[in-house]
FILO-798151 format. One record per residue (C-alpha): residue in three letters; residue number from 1; x, y, z. Coordinates in steps of 0.1 Angstrom, whole numbers, plus 5000, padded with zeros to 4 digits. Example, Ala and Ser with C-alpha at 12.3 -4.5 7.8 and 13.67 -1.06 7.14 Angstrom:
   type   seq   east   north     up
    ALA     1   5123    4955   5078
    SER     2   5137    4989   5071
***
This chain:
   type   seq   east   north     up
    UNK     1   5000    5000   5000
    UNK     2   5017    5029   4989
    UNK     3   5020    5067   5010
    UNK     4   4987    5083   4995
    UNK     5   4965    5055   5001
    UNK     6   4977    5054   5041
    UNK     7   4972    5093   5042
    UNK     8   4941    5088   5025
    UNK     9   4926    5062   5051
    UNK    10   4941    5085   5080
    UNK    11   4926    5118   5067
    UNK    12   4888    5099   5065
    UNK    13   4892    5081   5100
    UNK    14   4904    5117   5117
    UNK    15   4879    5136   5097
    UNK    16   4851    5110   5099
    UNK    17   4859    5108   5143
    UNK    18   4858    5144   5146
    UNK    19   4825    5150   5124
    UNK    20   4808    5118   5141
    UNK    21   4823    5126   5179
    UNK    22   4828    5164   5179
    UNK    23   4810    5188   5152
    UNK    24   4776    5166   5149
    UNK    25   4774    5171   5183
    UNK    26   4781    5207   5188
    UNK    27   4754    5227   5196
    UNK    28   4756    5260   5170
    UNK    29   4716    5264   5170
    UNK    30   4690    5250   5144
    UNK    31   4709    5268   5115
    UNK    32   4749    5261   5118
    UNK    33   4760    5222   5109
    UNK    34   4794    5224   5103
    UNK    35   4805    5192   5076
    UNK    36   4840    5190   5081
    UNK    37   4842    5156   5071
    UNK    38   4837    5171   5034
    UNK    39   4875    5180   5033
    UNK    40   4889    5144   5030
    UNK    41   4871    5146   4997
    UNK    42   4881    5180   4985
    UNK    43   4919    5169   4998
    UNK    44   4918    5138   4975
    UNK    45   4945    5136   4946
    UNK    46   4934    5159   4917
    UNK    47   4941    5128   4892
    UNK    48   4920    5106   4907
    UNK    49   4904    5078   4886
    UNK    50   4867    5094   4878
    UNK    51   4853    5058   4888
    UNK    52   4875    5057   4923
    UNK    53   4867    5090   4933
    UNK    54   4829    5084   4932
    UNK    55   4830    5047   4947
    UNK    56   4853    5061   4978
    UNK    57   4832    5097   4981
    UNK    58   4801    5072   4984
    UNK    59   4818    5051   5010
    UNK    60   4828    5086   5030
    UNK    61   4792    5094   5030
    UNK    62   4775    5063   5038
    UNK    63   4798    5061   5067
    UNK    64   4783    5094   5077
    UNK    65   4750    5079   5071
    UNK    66   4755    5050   5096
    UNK    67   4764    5071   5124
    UNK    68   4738    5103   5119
    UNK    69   4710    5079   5106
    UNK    70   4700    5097   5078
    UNK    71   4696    5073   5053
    UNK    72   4713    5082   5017
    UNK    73   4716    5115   5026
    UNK    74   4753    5124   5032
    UNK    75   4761    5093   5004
    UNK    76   4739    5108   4976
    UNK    77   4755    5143   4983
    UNK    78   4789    5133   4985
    UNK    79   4787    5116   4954
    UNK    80   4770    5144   4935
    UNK    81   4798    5167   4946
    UNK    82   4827    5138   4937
    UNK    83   4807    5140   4898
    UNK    84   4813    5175   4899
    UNK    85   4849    5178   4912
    UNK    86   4865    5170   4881
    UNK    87   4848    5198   4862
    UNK    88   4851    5224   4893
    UNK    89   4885    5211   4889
    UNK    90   4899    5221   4855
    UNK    91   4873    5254   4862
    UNK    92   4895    5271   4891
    UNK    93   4930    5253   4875
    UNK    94   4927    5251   4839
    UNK    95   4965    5262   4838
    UNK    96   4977    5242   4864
    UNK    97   4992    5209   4863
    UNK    98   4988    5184   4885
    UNK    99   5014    5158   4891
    UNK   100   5001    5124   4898
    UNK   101   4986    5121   4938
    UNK   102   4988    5152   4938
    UNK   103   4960    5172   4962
    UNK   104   4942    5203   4957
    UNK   105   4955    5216   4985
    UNK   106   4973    5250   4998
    UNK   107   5010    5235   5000
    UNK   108   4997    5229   4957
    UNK   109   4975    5254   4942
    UNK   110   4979    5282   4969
    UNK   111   4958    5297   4996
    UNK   112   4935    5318   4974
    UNK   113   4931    5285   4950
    UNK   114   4925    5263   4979
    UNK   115   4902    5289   4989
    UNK   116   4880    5291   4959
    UNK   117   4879    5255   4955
    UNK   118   4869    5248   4988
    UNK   119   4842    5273   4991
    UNK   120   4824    5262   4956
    UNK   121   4823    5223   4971
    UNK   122   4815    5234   5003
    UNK   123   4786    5253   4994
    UNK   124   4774    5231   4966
    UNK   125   4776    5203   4995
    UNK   126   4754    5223   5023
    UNK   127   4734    5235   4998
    UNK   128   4723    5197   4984
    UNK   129   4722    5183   5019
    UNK   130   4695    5210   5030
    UNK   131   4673    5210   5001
    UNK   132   4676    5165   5000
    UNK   133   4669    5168   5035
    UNK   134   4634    5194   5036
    UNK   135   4629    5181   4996
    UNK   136   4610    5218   4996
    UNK   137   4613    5247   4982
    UNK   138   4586    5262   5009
    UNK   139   4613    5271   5036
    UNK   140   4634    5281   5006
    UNK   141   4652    5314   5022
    UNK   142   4655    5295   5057
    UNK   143   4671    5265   5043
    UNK   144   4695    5288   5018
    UNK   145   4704    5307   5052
    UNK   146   4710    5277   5070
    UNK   147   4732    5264   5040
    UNK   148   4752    5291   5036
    UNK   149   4759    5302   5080
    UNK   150   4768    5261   5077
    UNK   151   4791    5267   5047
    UNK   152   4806    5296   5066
    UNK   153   4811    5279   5102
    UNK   154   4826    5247   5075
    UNK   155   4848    5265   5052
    UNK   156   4859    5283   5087
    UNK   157   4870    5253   5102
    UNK   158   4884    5237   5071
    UNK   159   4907    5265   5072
    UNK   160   4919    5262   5107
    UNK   161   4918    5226   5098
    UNK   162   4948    5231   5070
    UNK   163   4963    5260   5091
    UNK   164   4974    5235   5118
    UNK   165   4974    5200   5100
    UNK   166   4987    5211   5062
    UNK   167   5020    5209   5045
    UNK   168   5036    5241   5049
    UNK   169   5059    5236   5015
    UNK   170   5050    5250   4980
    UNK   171   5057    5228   4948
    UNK   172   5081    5244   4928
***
């Protein structure tokens, strides 16, 4: 089992404990829920097999499913957003290329890269999960509201996340 694949089963276990045993149950009122577990899939390696990417983005959300009992929920989103990665992909980095297991991350592409790219998945992630989960568009300011203070609080933590736990070098 090569490096990538390890860092790649780390990254989900500590991202999958601390949505599971710390942000799921934080109490941040009826409109803040913080996905943090999002980032092992924004983090994958840009080259990813198309077919990979959407079988192990589906695994990372049923997992989520399991433990929040919300049955399809967190799988269908998470593989939506692994269909659209690729294309968000070559959108923000059409000049930019990526060596093979190499992640979209700040060490990469840069902070304001990183940046972008992390707040379109985030927000196209909050977004589906709150309009799967009310399947309405009655409530549709509340639940746009909630999506975006949750994509915030999220893109927030991500952030703090890569601050503390990131590479600190910069492909040359």
């Amino acid at each position: 089992m090569n490096n990538v694949v390890v860092l790649n089963i780390v990254r989900f276990l500590s991202l999958g404990l601390a949505q599971i045993l710390i942000f799921n149950n934080m109490s941040l009122g009826s409109y803040i829920n913080p996905s943090v577990y999002v980032l092992f899939i924004i983090l994958l390696p840009a080259r990813i097999n198309g077919s990979l990417l959407l079988i192990v983005s589906f695994m990372a959300g049923l997992t989520m499913d399991y433990f929040t009992n919300s049955m399809g929920l967190h799988a269908s989103v998470c593989v939506a957003i692994a269909f659209m990665r690729p294309s968000i992909i070559s959108l923000f980095f059409r000049n930019y290329e990526f060596v093979s297991n190499e992640e979209v991350a700040p060490f990469s592409v840069g902070w304001q890269g990183f940046i972008k790219f992390s707040i379109v998945v985030v927000l196209l992630h909050q977004v589906l999960m709150f309009y799967l989960e009310v399947m309405s568009l009655n409530n549709f300011f509340f639940t746009l509201s909630k999506s975006l203070l949750s994509s915030a609080v999220t893109l927030i933590i991500i952030v703090i996340v890569m601050l503390i736990f990131g590479k600190r070098r910069r492909r040359i």
